[in-house]
C-alpha positions as CSV (number, residue, x, y, z in Angstrom):
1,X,0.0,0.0,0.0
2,X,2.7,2.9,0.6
3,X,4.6,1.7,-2.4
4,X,1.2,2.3,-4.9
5,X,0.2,5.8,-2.6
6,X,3.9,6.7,-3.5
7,X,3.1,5.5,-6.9
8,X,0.2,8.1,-7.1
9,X,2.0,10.9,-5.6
10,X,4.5,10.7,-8.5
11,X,2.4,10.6,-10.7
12,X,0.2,13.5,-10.0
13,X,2.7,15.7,-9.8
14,X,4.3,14.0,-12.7
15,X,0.8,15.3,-14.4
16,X,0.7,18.6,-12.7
17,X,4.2,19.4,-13.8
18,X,3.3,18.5,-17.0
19,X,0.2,20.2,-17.9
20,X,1.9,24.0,-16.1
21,X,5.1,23.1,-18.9
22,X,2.3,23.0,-21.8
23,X,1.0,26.2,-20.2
24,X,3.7,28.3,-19.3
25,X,2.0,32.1,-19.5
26,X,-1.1,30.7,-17.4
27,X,1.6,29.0,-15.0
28,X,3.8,31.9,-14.4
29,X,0.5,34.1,-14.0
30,X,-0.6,32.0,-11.2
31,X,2.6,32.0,-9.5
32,X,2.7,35.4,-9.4
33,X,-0.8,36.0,-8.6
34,X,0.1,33.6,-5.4
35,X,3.2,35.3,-4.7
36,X,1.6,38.4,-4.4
37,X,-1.2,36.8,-1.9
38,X,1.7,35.5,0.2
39,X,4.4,38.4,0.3
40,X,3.3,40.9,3.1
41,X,2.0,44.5,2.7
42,X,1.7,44.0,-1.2
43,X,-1.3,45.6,-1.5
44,X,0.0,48.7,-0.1
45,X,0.8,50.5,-3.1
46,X,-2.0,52.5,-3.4
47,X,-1.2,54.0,0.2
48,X,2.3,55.6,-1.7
49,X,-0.2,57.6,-4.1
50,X,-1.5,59.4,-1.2
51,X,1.4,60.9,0.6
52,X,0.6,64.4,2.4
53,X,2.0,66.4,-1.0
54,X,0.5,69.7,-0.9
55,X,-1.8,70.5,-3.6
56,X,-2.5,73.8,-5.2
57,X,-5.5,74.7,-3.8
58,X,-4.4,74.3,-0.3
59,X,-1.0,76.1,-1.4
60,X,-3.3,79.3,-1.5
61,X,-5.1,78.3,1.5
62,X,-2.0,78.7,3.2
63,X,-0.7,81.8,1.7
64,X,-4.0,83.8,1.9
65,X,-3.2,83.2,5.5
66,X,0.4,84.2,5.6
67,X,-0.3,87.7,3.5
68,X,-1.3,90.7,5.8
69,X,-4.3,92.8,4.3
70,X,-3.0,96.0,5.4
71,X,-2.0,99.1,3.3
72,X,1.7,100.1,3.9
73,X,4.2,99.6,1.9
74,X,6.2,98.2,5.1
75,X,3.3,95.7,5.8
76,X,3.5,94.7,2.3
77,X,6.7,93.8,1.8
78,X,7.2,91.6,5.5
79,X,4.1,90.2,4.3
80,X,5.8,89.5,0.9
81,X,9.2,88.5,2.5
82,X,6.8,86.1,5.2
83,X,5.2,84.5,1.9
84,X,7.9,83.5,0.0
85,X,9.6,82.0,3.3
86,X,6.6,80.1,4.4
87,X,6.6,79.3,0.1
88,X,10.2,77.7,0.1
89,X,9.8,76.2,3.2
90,X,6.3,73.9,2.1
91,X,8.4,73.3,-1.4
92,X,11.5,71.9,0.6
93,X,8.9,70.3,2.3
94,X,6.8,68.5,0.0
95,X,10.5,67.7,-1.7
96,X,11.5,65.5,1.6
97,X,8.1,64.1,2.0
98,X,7.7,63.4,-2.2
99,X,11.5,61.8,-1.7
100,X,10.5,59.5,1.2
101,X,7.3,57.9,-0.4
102,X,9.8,57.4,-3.7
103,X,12.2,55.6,-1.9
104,X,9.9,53.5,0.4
105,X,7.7,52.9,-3.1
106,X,11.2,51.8,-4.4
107,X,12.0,49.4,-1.6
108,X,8.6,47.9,-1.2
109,X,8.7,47.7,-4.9
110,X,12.1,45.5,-5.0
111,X,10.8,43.6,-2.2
112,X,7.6,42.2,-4.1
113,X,10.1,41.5,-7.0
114,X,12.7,39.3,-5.1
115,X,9.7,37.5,-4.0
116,X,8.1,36.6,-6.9
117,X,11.5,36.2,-9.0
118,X,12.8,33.7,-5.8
119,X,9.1,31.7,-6.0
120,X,9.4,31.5,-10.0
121,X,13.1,30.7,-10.3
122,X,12.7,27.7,-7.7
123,X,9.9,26.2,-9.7
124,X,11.7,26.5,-12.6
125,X,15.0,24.7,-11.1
126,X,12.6,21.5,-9.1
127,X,10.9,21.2,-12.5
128,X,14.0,20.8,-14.4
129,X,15.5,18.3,-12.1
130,X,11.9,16.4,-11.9
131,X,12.4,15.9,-15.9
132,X,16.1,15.5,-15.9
133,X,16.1,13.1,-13.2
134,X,12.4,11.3,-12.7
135,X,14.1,8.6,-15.1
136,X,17.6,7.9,-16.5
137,X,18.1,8.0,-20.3
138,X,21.1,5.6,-20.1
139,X,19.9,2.3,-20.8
140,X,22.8,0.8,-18.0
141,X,20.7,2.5,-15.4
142,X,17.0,1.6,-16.8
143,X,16.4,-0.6,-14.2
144,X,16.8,2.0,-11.0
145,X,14.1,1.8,-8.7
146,X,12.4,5.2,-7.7
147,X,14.1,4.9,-4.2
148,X,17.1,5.8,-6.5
149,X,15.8,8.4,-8.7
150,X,14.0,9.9,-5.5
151,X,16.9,10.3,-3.3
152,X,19.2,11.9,-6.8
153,X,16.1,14.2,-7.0
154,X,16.1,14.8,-3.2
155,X,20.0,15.6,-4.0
156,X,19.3,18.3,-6.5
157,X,16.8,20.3,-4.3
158,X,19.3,19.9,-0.9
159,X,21.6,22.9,-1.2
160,X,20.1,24.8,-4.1
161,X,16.5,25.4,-2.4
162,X,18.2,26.8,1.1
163,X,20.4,28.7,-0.3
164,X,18.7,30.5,-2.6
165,X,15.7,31.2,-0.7
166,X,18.6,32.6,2.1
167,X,20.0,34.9,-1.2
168,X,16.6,36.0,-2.1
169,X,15.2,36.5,1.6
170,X,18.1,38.4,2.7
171,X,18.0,40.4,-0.7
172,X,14.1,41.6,0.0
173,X,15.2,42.3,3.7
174,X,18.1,45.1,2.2
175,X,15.4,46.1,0.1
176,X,12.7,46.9,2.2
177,X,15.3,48.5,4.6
178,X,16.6,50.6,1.4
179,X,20.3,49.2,2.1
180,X,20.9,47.1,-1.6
181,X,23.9,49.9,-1.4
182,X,25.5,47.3,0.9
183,X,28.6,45.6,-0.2
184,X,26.6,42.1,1.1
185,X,23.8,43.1,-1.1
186,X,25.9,44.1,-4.2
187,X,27.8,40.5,-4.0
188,X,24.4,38.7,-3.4
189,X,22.7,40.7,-6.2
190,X,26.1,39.6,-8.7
191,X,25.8,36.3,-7.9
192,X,22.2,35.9,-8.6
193,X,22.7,37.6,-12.0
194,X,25.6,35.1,-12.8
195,X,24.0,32.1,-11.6
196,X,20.6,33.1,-13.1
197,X,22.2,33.3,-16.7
198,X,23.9,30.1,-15.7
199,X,20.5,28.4,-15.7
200,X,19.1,30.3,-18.3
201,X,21.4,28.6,-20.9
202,X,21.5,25.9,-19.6
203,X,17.9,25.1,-19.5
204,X,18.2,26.8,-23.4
205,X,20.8,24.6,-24.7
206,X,20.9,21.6,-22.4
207,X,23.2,19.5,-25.2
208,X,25.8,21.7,-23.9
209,X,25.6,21.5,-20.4
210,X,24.4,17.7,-19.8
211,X,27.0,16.0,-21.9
212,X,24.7,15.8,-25.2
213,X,21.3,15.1,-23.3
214,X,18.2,16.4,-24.0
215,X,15.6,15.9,-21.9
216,X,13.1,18.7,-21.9
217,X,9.9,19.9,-24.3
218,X,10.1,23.1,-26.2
219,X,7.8,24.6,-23.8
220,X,10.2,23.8,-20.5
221,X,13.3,25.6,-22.2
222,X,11.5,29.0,-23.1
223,X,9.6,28.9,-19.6
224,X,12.8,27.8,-17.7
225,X,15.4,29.6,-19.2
226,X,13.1,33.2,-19.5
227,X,12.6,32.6,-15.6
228,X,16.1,32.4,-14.7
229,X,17.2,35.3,-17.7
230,X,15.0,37.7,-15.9
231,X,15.6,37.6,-12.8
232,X,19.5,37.3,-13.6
233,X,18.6,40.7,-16.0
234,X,17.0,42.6,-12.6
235,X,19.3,41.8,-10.3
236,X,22.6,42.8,-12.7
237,X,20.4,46.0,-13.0
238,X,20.1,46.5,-9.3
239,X,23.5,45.7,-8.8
240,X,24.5,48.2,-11.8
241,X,22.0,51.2,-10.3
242,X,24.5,51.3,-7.3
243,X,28.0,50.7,-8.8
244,X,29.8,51.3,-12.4
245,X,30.9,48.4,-14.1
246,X,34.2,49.1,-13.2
247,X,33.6,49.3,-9.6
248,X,32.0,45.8,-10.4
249,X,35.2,44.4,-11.9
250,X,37.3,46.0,-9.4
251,X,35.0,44.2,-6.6
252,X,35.7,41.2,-8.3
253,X,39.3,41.3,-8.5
254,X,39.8,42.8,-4.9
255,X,37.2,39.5,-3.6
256,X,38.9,36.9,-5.5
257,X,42.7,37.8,-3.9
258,X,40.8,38.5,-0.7
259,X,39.6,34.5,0.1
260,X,41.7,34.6,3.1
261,X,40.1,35.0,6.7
262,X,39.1,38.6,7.8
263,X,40.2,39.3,11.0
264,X,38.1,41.7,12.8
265,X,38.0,44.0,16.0
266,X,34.9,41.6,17.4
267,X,36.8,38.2,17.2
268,X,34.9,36.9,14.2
269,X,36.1,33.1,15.3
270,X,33.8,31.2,12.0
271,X,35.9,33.7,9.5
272,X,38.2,31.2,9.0
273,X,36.1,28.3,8.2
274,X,33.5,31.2,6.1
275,X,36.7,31.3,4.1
276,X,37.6,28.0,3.2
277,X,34.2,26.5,2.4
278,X,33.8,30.2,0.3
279,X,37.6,29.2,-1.7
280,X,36.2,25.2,-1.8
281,X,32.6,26.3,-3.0
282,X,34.5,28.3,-5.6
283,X,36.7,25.6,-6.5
284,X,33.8,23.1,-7.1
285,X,31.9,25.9,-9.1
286,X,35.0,25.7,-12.0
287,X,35.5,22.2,-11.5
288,X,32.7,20.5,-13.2
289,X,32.6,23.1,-16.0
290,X,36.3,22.0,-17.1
291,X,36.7,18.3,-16.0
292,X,35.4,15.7,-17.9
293,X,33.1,13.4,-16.4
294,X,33.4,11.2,-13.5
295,X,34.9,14.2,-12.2
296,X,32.2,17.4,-13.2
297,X,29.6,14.6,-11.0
298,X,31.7,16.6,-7.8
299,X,29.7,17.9,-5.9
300,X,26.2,17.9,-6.3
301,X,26.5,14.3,-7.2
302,X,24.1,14.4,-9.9
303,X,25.4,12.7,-12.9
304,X,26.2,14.0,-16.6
305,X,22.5,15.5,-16.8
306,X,22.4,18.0,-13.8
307,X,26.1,18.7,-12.5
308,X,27.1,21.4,-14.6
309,X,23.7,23.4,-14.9
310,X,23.9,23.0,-10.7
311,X,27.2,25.0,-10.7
312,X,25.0,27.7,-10.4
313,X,24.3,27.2,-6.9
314,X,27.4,26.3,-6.3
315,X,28.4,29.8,-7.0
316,X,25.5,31.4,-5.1
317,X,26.8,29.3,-1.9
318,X,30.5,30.4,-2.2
319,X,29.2,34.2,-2.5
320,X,26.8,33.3,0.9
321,X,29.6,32.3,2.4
322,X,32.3,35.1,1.4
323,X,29.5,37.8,2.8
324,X,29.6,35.9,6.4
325,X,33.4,35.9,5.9
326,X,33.4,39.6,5.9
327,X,30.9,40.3,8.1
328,X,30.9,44.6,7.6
329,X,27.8,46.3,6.5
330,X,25.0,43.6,6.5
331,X,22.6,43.9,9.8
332,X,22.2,40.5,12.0
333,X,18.8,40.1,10.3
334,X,20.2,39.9,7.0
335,X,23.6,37.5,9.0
336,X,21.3,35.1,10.5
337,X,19.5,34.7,7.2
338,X,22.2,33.6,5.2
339,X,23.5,31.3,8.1
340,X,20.6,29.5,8.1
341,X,20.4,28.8,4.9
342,X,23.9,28.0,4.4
343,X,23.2,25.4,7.6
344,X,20.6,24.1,6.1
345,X,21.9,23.5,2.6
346,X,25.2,21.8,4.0
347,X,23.2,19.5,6.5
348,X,20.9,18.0,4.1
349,X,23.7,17.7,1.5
350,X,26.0,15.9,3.6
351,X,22.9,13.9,5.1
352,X,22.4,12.3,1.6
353,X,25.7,12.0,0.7
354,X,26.0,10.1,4.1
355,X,22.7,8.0,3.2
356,X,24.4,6.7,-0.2
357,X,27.5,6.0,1.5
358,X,26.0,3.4,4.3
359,X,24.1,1.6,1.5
360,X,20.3,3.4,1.7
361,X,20.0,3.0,-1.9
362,X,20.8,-0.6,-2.7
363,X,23.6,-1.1,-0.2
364,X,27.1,0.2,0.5
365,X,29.5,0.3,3.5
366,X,27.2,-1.0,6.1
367,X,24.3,-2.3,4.4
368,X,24.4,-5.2,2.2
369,X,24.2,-4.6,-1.4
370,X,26.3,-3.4,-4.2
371,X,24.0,-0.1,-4.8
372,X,26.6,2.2,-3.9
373,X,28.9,1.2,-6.9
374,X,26.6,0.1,-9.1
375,X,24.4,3.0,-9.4
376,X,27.2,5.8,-8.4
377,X,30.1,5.2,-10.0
378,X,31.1,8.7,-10.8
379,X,31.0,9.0,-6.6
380,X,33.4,5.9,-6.3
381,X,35.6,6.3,-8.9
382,X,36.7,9.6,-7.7
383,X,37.2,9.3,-4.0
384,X,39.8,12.1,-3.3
385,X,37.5,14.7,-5.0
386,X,34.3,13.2,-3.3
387,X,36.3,13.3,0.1
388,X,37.2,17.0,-0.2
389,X,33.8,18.2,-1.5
390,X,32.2,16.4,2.0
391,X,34.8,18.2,3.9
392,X,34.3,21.3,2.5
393,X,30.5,21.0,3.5
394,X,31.1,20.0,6.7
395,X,33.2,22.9,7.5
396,X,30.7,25.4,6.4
397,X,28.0,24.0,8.0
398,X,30.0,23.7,11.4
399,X,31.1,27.4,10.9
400,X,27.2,28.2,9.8
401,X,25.8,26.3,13.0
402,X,28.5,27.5,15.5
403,X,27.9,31.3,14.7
404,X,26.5,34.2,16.6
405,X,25.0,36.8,14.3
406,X,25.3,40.0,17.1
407,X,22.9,42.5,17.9
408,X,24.5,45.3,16.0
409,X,22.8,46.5,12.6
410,X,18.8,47.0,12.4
411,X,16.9,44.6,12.7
């Protein structure tokens, strides 16, 4: 009985999935018609229309006030002089107050997008792995069971989910507190461009990325890779509204020869481990676009089909991890954010790494069974790699789990 129920459950969302990827402009308008239900204050937007900006009519009401009805010239002119005060004073006025509904309009604006871009980009990512990895093309590995294909599915959604609902969160939290000027939310806002255009062609020109397979309809590449495009296209033009390109490039340049631990006035003791599992995540974000395979399976573990298009979140967790490495302008709300997703991510990756080591899926080191090198051999066959990769996990999600965010910054 729970193997058919399972049965079931697949395959309604097996149908589900399906019938939103032969629909894609009624899908996406449903996702953001919930997003909007579900993000907070979004229907405030009318309240910014009706800021306190002083219209002409009372403008005169005010001045008939201020001018003195009296018949000397004397009278006339303090009455003038009293006028044109009180006159620059309600314009420098209504300038402050017209500024502050702007920029609160702007923030709660940015908010409601990181929301809905967050929301539509996961979709986009746990529908491509549910087609890439619900079955396996290779006819040596037509026999896996769903445990199998279940727990490589489970794999994909591990760190990349955490993690990037931590990026986005964390971005909507600078946004509504109008600090995406930060250097935190400048990095963050980079790396969700870069990884966003990363899944964009990927999910255009799988062949590519997945070793020659193609796996998806017509429909899942436009819907998929237009997700990820635009939100990768709004955040490189948030990131670009508060620096130059070549304050970008220089930020790039001063971040990759600054890996090492910062040492700070507060005795920042995880800055060290931040540091390495940042210059590991970094290193395993190049790796499987150069190697060939066994070796691009390291370390999402997710075969020729998925490894390189998962480099994306690769990426997004070394740039996590370099903003809790430096630890300057980013409040504790936005610190404890990204730690917890970071913790997160790194505990249920190393949990299923763990699961396929002891033999869950078919056997392995404890259980009996030859599952573990008969339907992983890219894990096997490159041990050192696979070692390294654990251990840089392990690290992070010590340093992530052992940290104290502070109670300096707003909150």
């Amino acid at each position: 009985p729970d193997s058919l129920a399972l049965s079931l459950l697949v395959e309604t969302i097996h149908h589900i999935i399906m019938r939103m990827m032969k629909q894609p402009i009624i899908s996406t308008v449903i996702v953001c018609c919930i997003a909007l239900r579900s993000i907070p204050n979004a229907d405030s937007f009318s309240s910014f229309c009706y800021k306190s900006v002083p219209t002409v009519t009372n403008f005169r009401g005010s001045a008939s006030k201020v001018i003195p009805r009296v018949g000397t010239s004397h009278a006339k002119n303090n009455g003038l002089s009293s006028y044109y005060r009180t006159r620059t004073q309600m314009s420098s006025s209504s300038s402050g107050e017209a500024s502050s509904s702007n920029k609160s309009y702007g923030g709660e604006r940015d908010s409601i997008i990181y929301g809905i871009s967050g929301m539509l980009s996961a979709i986009a990512w746990i529908a491509t792995a549910y087609v890439a990895l619900s079955f396996h093309p290779d006819p040596k590995f037509a026999d896996c069971t769903m445990r199998h294909n279940l727990l490589t599915m489970s794999q994909a959604f591990a760190f990349p989910l955490p993690v990037g609902w931590a990026t986005f969160e964390a971005l909507r939290h600078g946004a509504r507190k109008h600090n995406l000027n930060s250097k935190t939310s400048r990095r963050l806002n980079l790396g969700v461009a870069v990884a966003s255009f990363w899944l964009a062609a990927s999910s255009a020109f799988p062949r590519a990325f997945a070793f020659g397979y193609d796996l998806y309809s017509p429909q899942h590449k436009v819907a998929s890779s237009v997700t990820h495009a635009a939100t990768g296209l709004y955040a490189m033009c948030v990131a670009l509204r508060y620096s130059s390109p070549g304050r970008i490039v220089r930020g790039l340049l001063d971040s990759l020869w600054n890996f090492g631990p910062t040492i700070t006035s507060d005795d920042h003791r995880n800055s060290s481990m931040y540091a390495t599992g940042a210059a590991g995540l970094f290193y395993f974000t190049v790796q499987p676009i150069v190697s060939k395979y066994p070796l691009a399976t390291i370390p999402s573990i997710l075969g020729k089909r998925l490894s390189r298009p998962a480099s994306a979140f690769t990426l997004l967790g070394a740039v996590v991890a370099y903003c809790l490495k430096e630890r300057k302008d980013d409040s504790s709300v936005i610190r404890a954010t990204l730690r917890k997703g970071l913790a997160a991510g790194t505990l249920a990756h190393l949990c299923l790494i763990f699961m396929k080591i002891i033999g869950v899926d078919g056997g392995g080191l404890i259980f009996p069974g030859r599952g573990l090198w008969e339907v992983y051999p890219a894990m096997v066959n490159v041990p050192f790699a696979a070692g390294v990769s654990f251990a840089v996990h392990a690290i992070l999600f010590f340093g992530a789990w052992t940290d104290e965010d502070g109670a300096d910054g707003d909150e």
